[in-house]
C-alpha positions in Angstrom: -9.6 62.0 -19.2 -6.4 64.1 -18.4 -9.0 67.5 -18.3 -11.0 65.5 -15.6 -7.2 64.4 -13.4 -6.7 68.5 -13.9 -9.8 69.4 -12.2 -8.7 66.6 -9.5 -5.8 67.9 -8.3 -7.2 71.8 -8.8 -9.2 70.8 -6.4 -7.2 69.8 -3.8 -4.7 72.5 -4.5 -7.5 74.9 -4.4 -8.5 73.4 -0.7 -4.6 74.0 0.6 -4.5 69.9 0.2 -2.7 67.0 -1.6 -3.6 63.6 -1.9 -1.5 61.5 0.2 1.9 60.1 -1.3 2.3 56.3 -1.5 5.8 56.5 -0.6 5.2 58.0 2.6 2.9 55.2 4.0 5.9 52.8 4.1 5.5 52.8 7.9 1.9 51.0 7.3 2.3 49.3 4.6 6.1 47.6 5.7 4.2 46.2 9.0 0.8 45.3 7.2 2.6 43.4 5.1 5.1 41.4 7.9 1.9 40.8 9.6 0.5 38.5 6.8 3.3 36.8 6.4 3.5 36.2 9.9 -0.3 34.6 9.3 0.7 32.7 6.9 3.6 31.0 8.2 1.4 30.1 11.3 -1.6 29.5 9.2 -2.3 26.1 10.9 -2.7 28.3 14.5 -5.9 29.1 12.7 -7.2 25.9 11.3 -10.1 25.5 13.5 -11.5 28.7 12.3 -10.7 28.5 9.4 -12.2 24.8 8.7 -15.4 26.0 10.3 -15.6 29.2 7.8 -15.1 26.5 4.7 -17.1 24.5 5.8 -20.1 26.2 6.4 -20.2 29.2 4.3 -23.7 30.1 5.6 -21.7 31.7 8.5 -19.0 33.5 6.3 -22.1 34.5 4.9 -23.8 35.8 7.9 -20.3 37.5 9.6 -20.7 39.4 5.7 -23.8 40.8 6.3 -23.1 41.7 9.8 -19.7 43.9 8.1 -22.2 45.4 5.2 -24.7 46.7 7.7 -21.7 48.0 9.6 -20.4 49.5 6.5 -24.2 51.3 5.3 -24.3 52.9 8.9 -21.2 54.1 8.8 -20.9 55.5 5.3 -24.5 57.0 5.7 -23.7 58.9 9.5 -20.4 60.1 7.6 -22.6 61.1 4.7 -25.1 63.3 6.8 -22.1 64.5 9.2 -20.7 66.1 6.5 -23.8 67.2 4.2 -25.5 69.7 4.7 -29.2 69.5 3.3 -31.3 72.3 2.3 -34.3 70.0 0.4 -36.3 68.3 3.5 -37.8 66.2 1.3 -34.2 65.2 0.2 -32.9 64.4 3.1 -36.3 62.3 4.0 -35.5 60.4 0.8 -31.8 60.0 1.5 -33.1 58.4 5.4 -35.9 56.3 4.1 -33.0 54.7 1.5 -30.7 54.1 4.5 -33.4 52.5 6.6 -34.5 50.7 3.6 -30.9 49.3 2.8 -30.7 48.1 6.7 -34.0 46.9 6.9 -32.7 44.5 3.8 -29.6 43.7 5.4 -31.3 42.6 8.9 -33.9 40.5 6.7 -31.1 38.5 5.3 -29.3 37.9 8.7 -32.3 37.0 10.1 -33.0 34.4 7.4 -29.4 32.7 7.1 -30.4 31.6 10.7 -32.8 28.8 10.2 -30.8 28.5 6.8 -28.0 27.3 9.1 -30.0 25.2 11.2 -31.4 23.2 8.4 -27.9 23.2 6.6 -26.8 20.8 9.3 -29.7 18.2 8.1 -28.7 18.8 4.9 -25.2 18.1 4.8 -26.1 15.0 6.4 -28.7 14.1 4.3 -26.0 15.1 1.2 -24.1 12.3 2.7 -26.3 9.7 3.2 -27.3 9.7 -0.8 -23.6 10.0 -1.6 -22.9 7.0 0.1 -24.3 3.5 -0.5 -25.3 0.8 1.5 -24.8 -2.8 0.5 -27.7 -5.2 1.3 -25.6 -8.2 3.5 -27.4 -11.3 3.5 -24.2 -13.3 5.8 -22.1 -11.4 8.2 -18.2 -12.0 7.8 -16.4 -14.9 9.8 -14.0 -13.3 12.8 -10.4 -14.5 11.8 -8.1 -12.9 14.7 -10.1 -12.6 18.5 -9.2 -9.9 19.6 -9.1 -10.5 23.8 -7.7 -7.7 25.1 -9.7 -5.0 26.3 -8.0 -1.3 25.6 -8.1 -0.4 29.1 -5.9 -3.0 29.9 -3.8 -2.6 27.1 -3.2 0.9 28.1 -2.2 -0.5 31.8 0.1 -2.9 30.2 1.8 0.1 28.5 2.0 2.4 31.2 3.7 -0.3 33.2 6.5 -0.3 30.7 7.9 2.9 31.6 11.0 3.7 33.4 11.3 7.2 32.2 9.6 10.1 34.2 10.0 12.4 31.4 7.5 10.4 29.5 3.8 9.2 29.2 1.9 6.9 26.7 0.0 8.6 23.9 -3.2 7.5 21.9 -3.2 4.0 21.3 -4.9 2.5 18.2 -5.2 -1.1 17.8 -3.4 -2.3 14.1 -2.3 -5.9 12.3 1.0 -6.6 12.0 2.4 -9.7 10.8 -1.1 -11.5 11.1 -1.2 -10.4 14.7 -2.7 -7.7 16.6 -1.6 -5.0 18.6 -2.2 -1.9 20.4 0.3 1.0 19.9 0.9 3.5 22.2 3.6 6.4 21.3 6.3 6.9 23.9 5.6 11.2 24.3 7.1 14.1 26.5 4.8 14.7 29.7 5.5 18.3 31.1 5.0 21.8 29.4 9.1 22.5 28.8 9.7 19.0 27.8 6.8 19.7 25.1 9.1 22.2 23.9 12.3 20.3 24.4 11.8 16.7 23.8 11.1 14.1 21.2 9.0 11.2 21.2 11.0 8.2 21.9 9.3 5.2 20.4 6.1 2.8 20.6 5.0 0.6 23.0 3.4 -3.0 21.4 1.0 -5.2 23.4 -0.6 -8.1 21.7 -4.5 -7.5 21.6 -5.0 -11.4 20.6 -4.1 -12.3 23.9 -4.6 -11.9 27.5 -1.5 -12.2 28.5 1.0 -9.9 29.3 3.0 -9.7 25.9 4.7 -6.0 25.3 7.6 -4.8 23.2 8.8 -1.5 21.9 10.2 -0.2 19.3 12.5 2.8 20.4 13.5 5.2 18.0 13.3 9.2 18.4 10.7 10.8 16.1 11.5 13.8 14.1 7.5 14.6 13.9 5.2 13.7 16.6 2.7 14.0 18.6 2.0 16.3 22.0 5.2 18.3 21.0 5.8 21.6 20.1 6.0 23.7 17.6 6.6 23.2 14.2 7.4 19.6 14.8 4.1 18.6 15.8 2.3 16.5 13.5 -1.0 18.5 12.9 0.9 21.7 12.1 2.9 19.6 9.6 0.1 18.0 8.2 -2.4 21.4 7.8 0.9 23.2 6.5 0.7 20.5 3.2 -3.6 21.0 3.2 -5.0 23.9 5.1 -8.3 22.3 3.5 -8.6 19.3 5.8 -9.3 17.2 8.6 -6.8 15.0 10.6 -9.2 11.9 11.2 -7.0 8.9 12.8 -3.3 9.0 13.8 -1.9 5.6 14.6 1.6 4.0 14.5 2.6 1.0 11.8 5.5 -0.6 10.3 7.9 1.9 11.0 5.4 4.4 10.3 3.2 7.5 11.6 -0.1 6.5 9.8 -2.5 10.2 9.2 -5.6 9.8 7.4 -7.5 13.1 6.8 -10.7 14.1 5.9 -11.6 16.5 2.9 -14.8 18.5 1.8 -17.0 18.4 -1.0 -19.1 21.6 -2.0 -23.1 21.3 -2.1 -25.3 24.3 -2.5 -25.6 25.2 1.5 -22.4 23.6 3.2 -20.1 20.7 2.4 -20.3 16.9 3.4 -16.6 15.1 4.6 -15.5 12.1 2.5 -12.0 9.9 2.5 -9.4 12.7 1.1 -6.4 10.0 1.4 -3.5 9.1 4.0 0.3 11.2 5.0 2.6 8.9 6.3 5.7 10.0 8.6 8.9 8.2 8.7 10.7 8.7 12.2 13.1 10.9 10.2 10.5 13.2 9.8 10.1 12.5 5.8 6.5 13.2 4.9 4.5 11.4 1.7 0.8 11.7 0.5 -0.9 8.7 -0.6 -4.8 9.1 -2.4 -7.1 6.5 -0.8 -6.7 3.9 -3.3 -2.5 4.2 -3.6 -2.7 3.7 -0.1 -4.8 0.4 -0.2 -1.8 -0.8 -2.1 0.4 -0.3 0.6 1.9 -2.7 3.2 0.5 -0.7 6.0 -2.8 0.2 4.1 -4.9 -2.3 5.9 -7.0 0.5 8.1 -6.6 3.3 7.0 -10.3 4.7 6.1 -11.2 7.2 9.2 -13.3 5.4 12.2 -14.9 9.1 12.8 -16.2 9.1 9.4 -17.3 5.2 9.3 -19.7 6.2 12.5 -20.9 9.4 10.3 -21.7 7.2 7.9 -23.8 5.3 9.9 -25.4 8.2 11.6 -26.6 10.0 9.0 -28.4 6.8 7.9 -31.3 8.6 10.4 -31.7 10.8 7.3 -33.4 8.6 4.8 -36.7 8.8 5.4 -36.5 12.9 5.7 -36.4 15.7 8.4 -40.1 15.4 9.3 -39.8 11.6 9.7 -36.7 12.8 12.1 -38.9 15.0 14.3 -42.2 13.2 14.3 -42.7 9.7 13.3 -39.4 8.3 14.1 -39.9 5.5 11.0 -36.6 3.4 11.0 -34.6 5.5 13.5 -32.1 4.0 14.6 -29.3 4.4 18.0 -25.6 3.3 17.9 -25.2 0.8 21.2 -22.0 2.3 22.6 -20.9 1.0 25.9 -19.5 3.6 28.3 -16.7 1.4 29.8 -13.1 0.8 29.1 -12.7 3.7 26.9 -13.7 2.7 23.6 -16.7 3.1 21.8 -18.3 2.3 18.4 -17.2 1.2 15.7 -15.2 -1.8 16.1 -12.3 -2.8 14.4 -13.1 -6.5 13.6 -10.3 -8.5 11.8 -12.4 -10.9 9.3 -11.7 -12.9 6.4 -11.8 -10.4 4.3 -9.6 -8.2 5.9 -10.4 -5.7 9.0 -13.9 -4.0 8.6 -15.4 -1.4 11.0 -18.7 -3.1 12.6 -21.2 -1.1 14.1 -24.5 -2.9 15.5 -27.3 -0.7 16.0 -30.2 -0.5 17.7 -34.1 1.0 16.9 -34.8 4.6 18.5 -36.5 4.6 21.9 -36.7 1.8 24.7 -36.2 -1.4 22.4 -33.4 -3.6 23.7 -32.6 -6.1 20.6 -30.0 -5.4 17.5 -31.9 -3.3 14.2 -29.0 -3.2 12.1 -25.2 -4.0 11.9 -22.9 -2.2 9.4 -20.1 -3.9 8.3 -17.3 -1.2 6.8 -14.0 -2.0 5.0 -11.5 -0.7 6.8 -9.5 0.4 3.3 -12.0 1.3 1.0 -15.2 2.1 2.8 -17.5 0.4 1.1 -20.6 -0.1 3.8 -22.5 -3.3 3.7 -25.7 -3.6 6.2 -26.6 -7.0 7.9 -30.9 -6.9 9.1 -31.6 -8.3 12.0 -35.2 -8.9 10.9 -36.8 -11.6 13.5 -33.6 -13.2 14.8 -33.9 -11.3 18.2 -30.1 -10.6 18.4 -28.5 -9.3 21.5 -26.7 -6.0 21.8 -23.1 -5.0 23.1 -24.9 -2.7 25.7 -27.3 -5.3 27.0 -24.8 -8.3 26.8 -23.5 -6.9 30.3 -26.2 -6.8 31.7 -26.6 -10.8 30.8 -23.0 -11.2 32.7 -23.4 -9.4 35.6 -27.2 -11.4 36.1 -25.0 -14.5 35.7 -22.5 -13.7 38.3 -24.9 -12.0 40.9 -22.6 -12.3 43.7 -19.5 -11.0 42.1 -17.9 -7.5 43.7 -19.3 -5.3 40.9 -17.3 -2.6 43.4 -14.2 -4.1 42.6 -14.6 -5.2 39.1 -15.7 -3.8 36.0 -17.1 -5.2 32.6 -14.9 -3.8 29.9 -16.1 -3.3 26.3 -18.2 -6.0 24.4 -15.9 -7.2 21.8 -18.1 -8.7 18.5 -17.2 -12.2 17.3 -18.7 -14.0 14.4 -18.6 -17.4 13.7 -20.6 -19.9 11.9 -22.8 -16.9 11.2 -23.7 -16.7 14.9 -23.1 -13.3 16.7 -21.0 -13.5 20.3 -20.0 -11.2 22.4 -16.7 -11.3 24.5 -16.6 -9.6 27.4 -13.7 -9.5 30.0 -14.3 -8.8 33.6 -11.5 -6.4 34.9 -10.1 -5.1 38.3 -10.6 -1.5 38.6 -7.2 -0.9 38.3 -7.0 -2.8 34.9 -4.0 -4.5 35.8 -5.7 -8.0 34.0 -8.4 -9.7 32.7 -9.9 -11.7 35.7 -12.0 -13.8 33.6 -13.4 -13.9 30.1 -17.2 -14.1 29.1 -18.8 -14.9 25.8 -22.4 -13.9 25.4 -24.6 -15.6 22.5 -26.7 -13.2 20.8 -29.4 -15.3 19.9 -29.8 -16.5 23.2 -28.1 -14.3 25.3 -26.9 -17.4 27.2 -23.3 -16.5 28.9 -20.4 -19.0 29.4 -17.5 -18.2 31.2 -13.5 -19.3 30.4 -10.6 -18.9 32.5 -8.4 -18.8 29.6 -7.9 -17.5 26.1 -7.4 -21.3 25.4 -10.8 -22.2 26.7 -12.7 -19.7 24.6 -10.5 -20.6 20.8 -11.4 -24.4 22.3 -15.2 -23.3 22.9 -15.7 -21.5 19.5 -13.3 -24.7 17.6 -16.0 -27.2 18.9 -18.7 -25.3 17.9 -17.2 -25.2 14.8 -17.0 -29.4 14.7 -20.3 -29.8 16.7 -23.6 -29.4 15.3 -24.9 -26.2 15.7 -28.5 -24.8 17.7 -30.6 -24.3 14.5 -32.0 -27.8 15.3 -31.9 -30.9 14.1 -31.6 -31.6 10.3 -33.4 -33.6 7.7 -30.3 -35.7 7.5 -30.0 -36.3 11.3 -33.6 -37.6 10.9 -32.5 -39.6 8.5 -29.8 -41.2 10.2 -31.7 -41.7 13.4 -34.3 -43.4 10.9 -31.6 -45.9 9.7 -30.3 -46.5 13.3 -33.9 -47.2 14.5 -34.8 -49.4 11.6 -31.3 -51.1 12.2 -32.4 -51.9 16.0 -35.8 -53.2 14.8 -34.1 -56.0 12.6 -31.5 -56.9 15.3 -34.8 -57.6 18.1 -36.8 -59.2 15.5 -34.2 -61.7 14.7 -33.3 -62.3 18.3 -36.9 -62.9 18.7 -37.7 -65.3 16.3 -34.6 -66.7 17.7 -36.1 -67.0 21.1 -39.2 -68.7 19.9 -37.7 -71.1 17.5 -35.4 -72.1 20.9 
């Protein structure tokens, strides 16, 4: 060993040459260094890439082979630069192994590509059989309506303001106190004040009624949104996890509620599931709760992600495999969203068993009627599926066209149909839908569409539609009439007969 470290440095003693001293590369090494931990510190700068590295390796993969290939071609033209060769037949040897080691690397770029194609399909397929899907025989009762479109409720809120420094945020629609509510933030509009200011508080406007009914809750918030820099919630959030996803950001109790999203490894990629819930306290005070220590919380009432509730229900298109997907189209189905008002599928539906995520779903192609509902608990998940089967149901995107054929002489120019909200009751499907000014300063008038029937009945008033769904409640319902009814009708009839025989037989004695 130390004969071989002679020759070493004999050699480079011999060429007039030393190997370079550590010490004197302080002047790369000191800046190399500040540079990383400049990275690091503003690691969450770099999320997106990041995230889309971890979770598709494939591409890591392919930006590797793309650097080796690099590497061979470079090591090999430094090789030949500096070589001379006297053997042809060596130097034909030494190309053919160069070409050979490219021709490999390009092979294996080339194949990573429809690797990376198919990995999407896969991940989703990963997901579907890692999730189940609970056969629903009754679809849960509505408990709260909710009648306020979020269009409106963002009107409502902007009209709240009196400060020009500041705009309304994201709103999210949450329970409180056995009410619900929209939530707007109160944020800094402007590119200094996103430097310079704080949010200031939350605007609340009742989403179980029409009405006008708005408070707020001013308090400045340490960590926020649409601020800058190190106070804004994501670079908080991805500065505790690198490794995740912020999903839903929403404002309760007090509270900044953040659920994220987290990766699980499989073979080719990695498929999202539930990875738990950070809450904020306006003093900035940051706590991690796991999905089910946050279903044990006060505010812990929706806190699985809507983004990954409608993945769930996408990847559903899955089960019957990739061919079925391009070809035969066997149980495909489409999510009925409805492009007005600003909110889309799923809905948050308050039940009696607690807020669920509902989304109804349709069959692939030009077919009209409901396939498919899902019904998702909004705290742990679980996904139960309601078949249609023959029942003929009505969908949220064709339920306004059923309103706007009712009221043909309405100023569709003026007016809009906001978003279909589902109710349930009685196990009958409705649809609410509010007609709105453009300017969304109201609801003009409320319409419920039947499902079954698509019949449409209109109400002037929140009071009109509890009354109209309370008397359906008491009334009989439109399955028909029952054996009992028959029954009774039986008994009435029979009861007539005696009454006009005996009046009879009283006439003819007389």
């Amino acid at each position: 060993m130390a004969q071989r470290a002679g020759e070493f440095w004999r050699k480079f003693r011999d060429r007039g040459t030393m190997p370079p001293d550590i010490s004197s590369m302080w002047w790369i090494l000191i800046p190399l260094v500040a540079l990383l931990a400049i990275c690091y510190y503003v690691r969450p700068w770099f999320h997106g890439i990041i995230m889309g590295l971890y979770k598709s390796p494939l591409v890591l993969m392919f930006l590797f082979a793309i650097f080796l290939l690099l590497v061979i071609n470079l090591v090999m033209y430094y090789y030949i630069s500096r070589v001379q060769f006297k053997d042809t037949a060596k130097y034909n040897t030494f190309q053919k192994v160069r070409r050979a080691l490219t021709i490999l690397v390009v092979i294996f770029m080339i194949s990573l590509v429809p690797l990376y194609l198919y990995s999407g399909y896969y991940m989703d397929r990963t997901l579907y059989e890692n999730t189940e899907y609970i056969e629903l025989t009754t679809m849960p009762e509505t408990d709260v309506i909710r009648f306020l479109p979020f269009s409106v409720a963002e009107r409502y809120s902007l009209d709240a303001f009196t400060d020009p420094q500041y705009t309304i945020g994201d709103g999210d629609m949450v329970k409180q106190g056995g009410r619900l509510y929209w939530n707007f933030p109160m944020v800094p509009e402007g590119s200094i004040l996103y430097f310079t200011k704080k949010p200031q508080g939350v605007i609340s406007i009742s989403a179980d009624t029409s009405g006008k009914e708005i408070s707020t809750q001013m308090a400045e918030m340490q960590i926020g949104e649409n601020i800058g820099i190190t106070d804004n919630i994501e670079w908080r959030i991805y500065k505790e996890d690198m490794f995740c996803d912020i999903a839903d950001i929403y404002y309760q109790d007090d509270l900044i509620v953040v659920s994220v999203i987290k990766y699980k490894f499989k073979l080719i990629g990695r498929y999202p599931y539930f990875g738990g819930v950070y809450t904020i306290d306006f003093d900035g005070n940051i706590n991690f709760f796991s999905p089910e220590e946050a279903a044990e919380q006060p505010w812990g009432n929706r806190v699985y992600p809507e983004s990954l509730a409608r993945k769930q229900v996408e990847v559903v298109n899955t089960r019957n495999g990739l061919l079925n997907m391009w070809i035969y189209h066997k149980e495909m189905i489409e999510i009925q969203d409805v492009y007005s008002g600003g909110n889309q599928q799923p809905f948050l539906l308050d039940t009696d068993d607690g807020l669920v995520w509902m989304t109804a779903v349709e069959p692939r192609g030009r077919s009209f009627g409901l396939y498919e509902i899902y019904f998702q608990g909004a705290v742990d998940g679980k996904i139960y599926v309601y078949r249609v089967s023959s029942e003929n149901l009505t969908g949220p995107r064709y339920s306004i066209d059923y309103v706007k054929k009712t009221f043909p002489n309405f100023d569709w120019f003026s007016f809009y149909i906001s978003e279909p909200r589902p109710i349930i009751k009685n196990g009958e499907l409705y649809w609410l839908v509010s007609i709105v000014p453009n300017d969304s300063a109201g609801v003009t008038m409320q319409c419920v569409v039947k499902a079954k029937t698509s019949d449409v009945t209109s109400f002037a008033s929140d009071a009109e539609v509890k009354a109209f769904f309370e008397d359906n409640e008491e009334g009989p319902t439109d399955e028909g009439i029952t054996i009992e009814d028959i029954r009774d009708k039986i008994e009435e009839v029979e009861a007539l007969l005696d009454e006009l025989k005996a009046l009879l037989e009283e006439l003819e004695s007389g």
